[in-house]
Structures are given as C-alpha cells and as structure tokens.
Biopython code that builds the backbone (N, CA, C, O; Angstrom):
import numpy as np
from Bio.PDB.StructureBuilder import StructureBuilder

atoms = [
    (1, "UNK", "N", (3.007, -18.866, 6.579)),
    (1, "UNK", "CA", (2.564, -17.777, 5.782)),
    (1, "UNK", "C", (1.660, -16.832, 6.572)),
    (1, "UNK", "O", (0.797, -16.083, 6.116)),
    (2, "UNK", "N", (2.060, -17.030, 7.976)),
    (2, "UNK", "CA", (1.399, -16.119, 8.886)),
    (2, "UNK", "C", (0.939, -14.600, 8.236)),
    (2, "UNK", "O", (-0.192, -14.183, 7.987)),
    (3, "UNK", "N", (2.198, -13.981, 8.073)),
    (3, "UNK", "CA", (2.250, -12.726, 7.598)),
    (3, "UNK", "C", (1.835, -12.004, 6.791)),
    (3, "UNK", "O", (1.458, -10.842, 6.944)),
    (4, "UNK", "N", (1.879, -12.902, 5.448)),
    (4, "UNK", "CA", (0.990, -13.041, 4.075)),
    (4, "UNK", "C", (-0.533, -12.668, 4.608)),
    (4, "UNK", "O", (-1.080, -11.590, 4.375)),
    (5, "UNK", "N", (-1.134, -13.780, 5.383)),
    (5, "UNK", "CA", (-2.490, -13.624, 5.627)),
    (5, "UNK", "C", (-2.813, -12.901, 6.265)),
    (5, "UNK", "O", (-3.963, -12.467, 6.207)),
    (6, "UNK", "N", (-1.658, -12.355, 7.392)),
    (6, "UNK", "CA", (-2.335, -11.144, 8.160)),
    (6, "UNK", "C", (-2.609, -9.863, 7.200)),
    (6, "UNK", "O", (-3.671, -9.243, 7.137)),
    (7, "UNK", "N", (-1.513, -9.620, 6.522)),
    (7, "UNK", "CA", (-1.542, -8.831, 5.929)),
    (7, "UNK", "C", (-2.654, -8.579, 4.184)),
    (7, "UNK", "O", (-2.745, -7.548, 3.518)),
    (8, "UNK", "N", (-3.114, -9.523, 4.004)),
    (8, "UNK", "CA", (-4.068, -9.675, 3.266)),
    (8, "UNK", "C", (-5.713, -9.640, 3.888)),
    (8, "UNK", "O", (-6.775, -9.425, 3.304)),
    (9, "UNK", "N", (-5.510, -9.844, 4.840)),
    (9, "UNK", "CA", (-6.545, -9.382, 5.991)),
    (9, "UNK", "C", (-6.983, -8.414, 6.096)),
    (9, "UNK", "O", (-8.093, -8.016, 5.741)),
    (10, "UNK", "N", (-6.007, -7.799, 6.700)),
    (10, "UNK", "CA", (-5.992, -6.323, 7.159)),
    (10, "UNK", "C", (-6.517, -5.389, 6.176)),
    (10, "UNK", "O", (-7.214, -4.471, 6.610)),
    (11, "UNK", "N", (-6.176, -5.512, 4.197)),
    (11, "UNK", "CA", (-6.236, -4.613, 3.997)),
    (11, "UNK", "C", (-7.617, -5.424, 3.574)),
    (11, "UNK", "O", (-8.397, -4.747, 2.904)),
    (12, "UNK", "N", (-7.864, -6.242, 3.754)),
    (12, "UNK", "CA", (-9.622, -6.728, 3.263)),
    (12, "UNK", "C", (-9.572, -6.943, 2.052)),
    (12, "UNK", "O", (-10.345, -6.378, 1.278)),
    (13, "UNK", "N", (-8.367, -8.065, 1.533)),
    (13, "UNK", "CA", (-8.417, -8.331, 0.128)),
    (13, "UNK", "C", (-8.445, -10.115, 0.482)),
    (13, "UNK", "O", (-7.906, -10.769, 1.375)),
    (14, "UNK", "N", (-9.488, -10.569, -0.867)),
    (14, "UNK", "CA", (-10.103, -11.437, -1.011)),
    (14, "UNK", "C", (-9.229, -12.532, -1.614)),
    (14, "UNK", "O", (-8.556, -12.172, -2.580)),
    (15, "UNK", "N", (-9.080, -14.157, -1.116)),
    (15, "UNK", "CA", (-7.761, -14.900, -1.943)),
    (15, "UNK", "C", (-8.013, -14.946, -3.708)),
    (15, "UNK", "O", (-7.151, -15.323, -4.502)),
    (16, "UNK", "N", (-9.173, -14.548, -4.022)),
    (16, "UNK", "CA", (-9.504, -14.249, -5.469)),
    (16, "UNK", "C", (-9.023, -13.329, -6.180)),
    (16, "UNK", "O", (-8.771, -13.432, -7.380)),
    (17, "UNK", "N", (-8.773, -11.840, -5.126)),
    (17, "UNK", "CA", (-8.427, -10.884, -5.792)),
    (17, "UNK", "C", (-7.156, -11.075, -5.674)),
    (17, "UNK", "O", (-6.619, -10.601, -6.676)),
    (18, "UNK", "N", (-6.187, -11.644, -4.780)),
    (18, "UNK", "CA", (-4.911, -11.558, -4.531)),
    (18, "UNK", "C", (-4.020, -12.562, -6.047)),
    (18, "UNK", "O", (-3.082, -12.089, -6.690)),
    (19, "UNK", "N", (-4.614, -13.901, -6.287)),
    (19, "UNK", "CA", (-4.379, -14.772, -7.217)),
    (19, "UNK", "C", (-4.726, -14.347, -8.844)),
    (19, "UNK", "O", (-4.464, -14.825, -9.947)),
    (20, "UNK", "N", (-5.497, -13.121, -8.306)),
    (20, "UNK", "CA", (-6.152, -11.913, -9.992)),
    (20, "UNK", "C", (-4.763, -11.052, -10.166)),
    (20, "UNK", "O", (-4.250, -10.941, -11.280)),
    (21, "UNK", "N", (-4.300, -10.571, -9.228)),
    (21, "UNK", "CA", (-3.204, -9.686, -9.091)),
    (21, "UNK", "C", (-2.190, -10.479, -9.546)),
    (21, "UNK", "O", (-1.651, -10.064, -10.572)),
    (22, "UNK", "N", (-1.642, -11.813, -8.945)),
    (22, "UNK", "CA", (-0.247, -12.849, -9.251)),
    (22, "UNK", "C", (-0.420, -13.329, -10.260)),
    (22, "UNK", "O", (0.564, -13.943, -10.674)),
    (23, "UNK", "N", (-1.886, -13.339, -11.342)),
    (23, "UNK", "CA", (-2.297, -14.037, -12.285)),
    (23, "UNK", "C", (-1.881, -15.885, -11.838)),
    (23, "UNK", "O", (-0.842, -16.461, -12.159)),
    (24, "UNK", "N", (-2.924, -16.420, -11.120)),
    (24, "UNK", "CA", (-2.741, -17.490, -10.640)),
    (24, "UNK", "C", (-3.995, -17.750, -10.378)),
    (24, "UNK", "O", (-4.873, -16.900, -10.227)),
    (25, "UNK", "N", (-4.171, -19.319, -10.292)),
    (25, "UNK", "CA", (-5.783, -19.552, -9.943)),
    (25, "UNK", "C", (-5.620, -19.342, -7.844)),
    (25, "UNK", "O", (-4.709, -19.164, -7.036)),
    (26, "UNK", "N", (-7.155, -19.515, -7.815)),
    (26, "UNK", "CA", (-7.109, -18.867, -6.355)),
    (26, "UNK", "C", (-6.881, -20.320, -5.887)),
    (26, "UNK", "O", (-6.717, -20.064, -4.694)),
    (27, "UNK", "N", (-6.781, -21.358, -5.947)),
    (27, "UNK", "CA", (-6.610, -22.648, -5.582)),
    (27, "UNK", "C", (-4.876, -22.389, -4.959)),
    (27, "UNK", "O", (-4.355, -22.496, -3.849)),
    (28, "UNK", "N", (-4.417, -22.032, -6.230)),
    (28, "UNK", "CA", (-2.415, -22.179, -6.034)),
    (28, "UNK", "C", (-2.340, -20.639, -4.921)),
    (28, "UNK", "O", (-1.558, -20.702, -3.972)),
    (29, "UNK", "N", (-2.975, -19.646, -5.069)),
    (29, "UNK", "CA", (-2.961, -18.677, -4.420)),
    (29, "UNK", "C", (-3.207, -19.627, -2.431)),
    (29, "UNK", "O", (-2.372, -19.643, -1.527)),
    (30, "UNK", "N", (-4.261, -20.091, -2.432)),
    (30, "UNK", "CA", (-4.533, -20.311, -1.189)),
    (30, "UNK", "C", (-3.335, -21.196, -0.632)),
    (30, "UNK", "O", (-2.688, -20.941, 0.384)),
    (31, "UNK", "N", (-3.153, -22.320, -1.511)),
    (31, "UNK", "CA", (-2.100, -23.407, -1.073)),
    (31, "UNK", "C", (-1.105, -22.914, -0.961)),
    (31, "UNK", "O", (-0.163, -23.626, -0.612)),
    (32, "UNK", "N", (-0.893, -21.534, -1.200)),
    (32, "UNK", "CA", (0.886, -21.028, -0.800)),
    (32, "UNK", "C", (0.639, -20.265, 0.612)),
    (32, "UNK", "O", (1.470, -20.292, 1.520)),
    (33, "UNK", "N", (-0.927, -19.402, 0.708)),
    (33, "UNK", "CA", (-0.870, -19.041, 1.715)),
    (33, "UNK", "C", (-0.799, -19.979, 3.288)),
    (33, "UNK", "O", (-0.318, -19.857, 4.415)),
    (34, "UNK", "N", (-1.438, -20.738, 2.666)),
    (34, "UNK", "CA", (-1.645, -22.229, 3.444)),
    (34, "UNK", "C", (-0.492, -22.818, 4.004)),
    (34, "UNK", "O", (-0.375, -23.418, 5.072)),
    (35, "UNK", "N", (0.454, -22.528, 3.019)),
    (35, "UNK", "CA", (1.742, -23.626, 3.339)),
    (35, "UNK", "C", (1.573, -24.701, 2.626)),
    (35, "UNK", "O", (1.863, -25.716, 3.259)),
    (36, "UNK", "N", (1.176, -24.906, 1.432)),
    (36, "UNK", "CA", (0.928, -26.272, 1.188)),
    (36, "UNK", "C", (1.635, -26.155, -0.321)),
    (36, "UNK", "O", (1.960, -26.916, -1.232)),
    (37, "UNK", "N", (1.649, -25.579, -0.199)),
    (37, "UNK", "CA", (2.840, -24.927, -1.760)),
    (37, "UNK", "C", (3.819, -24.218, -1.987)),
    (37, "UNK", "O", (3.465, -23.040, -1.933)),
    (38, "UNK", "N", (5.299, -24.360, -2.308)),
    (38, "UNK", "CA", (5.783, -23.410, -2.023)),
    (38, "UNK", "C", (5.990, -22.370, -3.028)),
    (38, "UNK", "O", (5.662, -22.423, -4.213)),
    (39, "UNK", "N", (6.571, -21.422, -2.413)),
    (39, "UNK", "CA", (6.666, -19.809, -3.103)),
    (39, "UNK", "C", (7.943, -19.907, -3.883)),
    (39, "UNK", "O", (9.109, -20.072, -3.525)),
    (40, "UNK", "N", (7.365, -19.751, -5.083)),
    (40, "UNK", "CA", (8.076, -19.260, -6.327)),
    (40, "UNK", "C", (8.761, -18.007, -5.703)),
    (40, "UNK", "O", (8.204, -17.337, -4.833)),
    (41, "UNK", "N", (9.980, -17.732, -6.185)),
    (41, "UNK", "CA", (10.982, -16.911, -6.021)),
    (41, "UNK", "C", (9.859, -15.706, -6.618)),
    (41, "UNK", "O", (9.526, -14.755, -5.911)),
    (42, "UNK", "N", (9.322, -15.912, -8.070)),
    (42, "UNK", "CA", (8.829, -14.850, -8.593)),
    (42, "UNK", "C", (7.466, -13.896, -7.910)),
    (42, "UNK", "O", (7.111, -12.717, -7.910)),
    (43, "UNK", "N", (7.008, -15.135, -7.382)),
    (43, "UNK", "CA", (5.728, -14.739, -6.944)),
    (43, "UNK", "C", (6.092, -14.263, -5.463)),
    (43, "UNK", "O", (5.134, -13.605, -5.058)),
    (44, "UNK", "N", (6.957, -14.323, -4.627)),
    (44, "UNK", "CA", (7.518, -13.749, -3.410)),
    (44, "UNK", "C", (8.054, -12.159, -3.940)),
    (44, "UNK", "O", (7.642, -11.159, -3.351)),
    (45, "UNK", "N", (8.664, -12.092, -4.686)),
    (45, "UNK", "CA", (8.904, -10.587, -5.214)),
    (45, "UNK", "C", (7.409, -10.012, -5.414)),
    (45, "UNK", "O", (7.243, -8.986, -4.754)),
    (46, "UNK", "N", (6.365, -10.382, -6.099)),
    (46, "UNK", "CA", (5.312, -9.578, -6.505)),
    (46, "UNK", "C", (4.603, -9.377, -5.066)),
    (46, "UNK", "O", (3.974, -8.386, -4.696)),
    (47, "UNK", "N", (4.871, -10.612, -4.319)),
    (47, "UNK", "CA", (4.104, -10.127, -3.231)),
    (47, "UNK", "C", (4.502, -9.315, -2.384)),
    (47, "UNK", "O", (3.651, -8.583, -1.880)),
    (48, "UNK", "N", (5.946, -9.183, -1.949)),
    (48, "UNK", "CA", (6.621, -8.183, -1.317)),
    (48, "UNK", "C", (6.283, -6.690, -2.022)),
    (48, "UNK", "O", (6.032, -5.691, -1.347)),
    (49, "UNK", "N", (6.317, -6.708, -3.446)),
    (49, "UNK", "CA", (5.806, -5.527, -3.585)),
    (49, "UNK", "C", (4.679, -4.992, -3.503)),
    (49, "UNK", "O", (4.371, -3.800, -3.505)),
    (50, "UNK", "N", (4.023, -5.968, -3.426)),
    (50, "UNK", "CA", (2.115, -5.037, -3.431)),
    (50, "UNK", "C", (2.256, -4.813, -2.863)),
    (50, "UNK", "O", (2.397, -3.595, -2.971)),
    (51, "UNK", "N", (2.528, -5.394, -1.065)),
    (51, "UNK", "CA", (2.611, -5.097, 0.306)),
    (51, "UNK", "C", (3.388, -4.436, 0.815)),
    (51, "UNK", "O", (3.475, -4.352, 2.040)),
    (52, "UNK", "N", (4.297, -3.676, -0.179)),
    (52, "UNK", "CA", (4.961, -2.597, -0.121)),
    (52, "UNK", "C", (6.344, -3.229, 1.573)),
    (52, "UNK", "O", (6.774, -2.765, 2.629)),
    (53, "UNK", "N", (6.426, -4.172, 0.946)),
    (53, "UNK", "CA", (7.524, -4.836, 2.325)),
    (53, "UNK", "C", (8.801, -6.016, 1.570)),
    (53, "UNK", "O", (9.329, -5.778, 0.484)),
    (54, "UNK", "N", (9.072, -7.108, 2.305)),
    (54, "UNK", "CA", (10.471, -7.555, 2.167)),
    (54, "UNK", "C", (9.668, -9.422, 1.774)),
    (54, "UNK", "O", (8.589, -9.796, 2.233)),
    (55, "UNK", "N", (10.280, -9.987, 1.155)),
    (55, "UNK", "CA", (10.345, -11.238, 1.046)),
    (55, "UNK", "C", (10.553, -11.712, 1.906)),
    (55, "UNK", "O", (9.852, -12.707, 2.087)),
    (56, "UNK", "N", (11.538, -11.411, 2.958)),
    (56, "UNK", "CA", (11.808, -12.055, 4.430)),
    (56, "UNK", "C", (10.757, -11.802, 4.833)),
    (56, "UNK", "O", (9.949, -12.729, 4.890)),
    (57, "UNK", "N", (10.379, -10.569, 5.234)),
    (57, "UNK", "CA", (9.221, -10.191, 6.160)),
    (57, "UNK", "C", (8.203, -10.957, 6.118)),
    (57, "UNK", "O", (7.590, -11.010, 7.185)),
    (58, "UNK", "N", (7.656, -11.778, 4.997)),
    (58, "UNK", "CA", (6.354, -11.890, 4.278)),
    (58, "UNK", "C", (6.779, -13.813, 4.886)),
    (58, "UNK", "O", (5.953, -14.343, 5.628)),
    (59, "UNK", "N", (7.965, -14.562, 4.503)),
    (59, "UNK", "CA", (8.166, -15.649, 4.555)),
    (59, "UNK", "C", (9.545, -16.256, 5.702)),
    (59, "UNK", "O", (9.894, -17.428, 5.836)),
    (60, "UNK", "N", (10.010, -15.271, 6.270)),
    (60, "UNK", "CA", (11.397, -15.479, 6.924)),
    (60, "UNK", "C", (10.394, -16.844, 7.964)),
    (60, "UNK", "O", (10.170, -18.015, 7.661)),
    (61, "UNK", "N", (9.965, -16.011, 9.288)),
    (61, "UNK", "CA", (9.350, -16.985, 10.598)),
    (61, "UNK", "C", (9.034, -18.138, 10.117)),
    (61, "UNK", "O", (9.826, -19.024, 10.438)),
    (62, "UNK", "N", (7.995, -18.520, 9.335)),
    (62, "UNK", "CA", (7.218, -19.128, 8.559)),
    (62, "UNK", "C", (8.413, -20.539, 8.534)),
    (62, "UNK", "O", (8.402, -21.490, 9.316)),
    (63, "UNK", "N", (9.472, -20.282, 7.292)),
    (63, "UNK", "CA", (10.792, -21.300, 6.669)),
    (63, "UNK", "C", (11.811, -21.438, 8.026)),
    (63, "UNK", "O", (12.530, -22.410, 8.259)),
    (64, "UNK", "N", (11.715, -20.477, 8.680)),
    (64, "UNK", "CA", (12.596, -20.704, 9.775)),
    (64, "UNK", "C", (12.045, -21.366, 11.334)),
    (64, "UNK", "O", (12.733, -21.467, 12.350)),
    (65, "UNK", "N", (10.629, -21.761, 11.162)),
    (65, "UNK", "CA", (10.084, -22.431, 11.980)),
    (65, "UNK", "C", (10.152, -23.787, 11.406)),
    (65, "UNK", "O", (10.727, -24.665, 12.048)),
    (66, "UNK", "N", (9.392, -24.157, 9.758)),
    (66, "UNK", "CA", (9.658, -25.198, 9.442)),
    (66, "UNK", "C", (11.225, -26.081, 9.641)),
    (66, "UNK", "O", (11.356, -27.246, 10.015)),
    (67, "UNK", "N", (12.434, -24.988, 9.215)),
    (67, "UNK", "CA", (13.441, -25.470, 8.902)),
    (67, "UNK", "C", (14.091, -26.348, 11.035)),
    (67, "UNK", "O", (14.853, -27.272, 11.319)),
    (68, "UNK", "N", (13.290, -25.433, 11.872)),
    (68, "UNK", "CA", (13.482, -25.728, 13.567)),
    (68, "UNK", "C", (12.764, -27.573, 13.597)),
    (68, "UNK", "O", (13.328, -28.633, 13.866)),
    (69, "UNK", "N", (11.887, -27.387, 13.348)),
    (69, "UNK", "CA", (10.984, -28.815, 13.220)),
    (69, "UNK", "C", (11.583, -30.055, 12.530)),
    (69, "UNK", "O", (11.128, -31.189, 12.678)),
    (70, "UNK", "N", (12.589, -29.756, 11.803)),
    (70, "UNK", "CA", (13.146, -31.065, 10.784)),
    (70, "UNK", "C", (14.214, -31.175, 11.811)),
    (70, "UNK", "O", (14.602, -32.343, 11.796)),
    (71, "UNK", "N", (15.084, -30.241, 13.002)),
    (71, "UNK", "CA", (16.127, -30.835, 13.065)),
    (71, "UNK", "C", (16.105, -31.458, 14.239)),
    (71, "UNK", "O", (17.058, -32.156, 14.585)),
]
sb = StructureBuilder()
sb.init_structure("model")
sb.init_model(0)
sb.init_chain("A")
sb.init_seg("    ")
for serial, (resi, resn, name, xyz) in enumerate(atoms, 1):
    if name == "N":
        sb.init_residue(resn, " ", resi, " ")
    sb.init_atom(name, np.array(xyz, "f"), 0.0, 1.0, " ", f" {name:<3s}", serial, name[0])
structure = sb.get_structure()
C-alpha cells in the first residue's frame, strides 16, 4: 500500500481524516494501509477517487509483489 501512503502523505492528510472520508474506524483505515487488511472492492473505488487516480495505481505493485512471494 506503498502508494496509498505516499499519496496520503503528500497531501498531509491524517489516517483519521482519511477513515472520516471512507466512513471507517481509523484502526480498519490503517490496517489496509498497512497491508494487514484487505481492500474492499468498494473502498478501492472511493479511494481512487479522492486521489483523483486508478485502483491499479493505488494497489497494482503492492498485490503483484505479494502475489511474486507465494510462488
């Protein structure tokens, strides 16, 4: 969730305000940024849109590094 966090970085938004926006506690907010949870189909659309970008963009490297490691 590299990308996620860079990009939540950058614009200087807080994992409180981001999980206020997805309506989610900031706990499930962090554990997805984390990797420790995965991303709801739904909540990958909302986030692609705040960030005005792609669901791949946000999660492609990320699933396609994990998916390198299992084989």
């Amino acid at each position: 969730m590299y990308e996620l966090k860079k990009l939540r970085n950058q614009q200087r938004y807080s994992c409180e305000y981001m999980a206020k926006v997805l309506n989610i506690s900031k706990t499930y907010y962090w554990q997805i940024e984390n990797g420790t949870r995965r991303v709801p189909y739904n909540i990958a659309i909302k986030l692609a849109e705040f960030f005005h970008t792609t669901p791949d963009y946000l999660f492609y490297e990320d699933t396609k590094n994990k998916l390198e490691k299992k084989l």
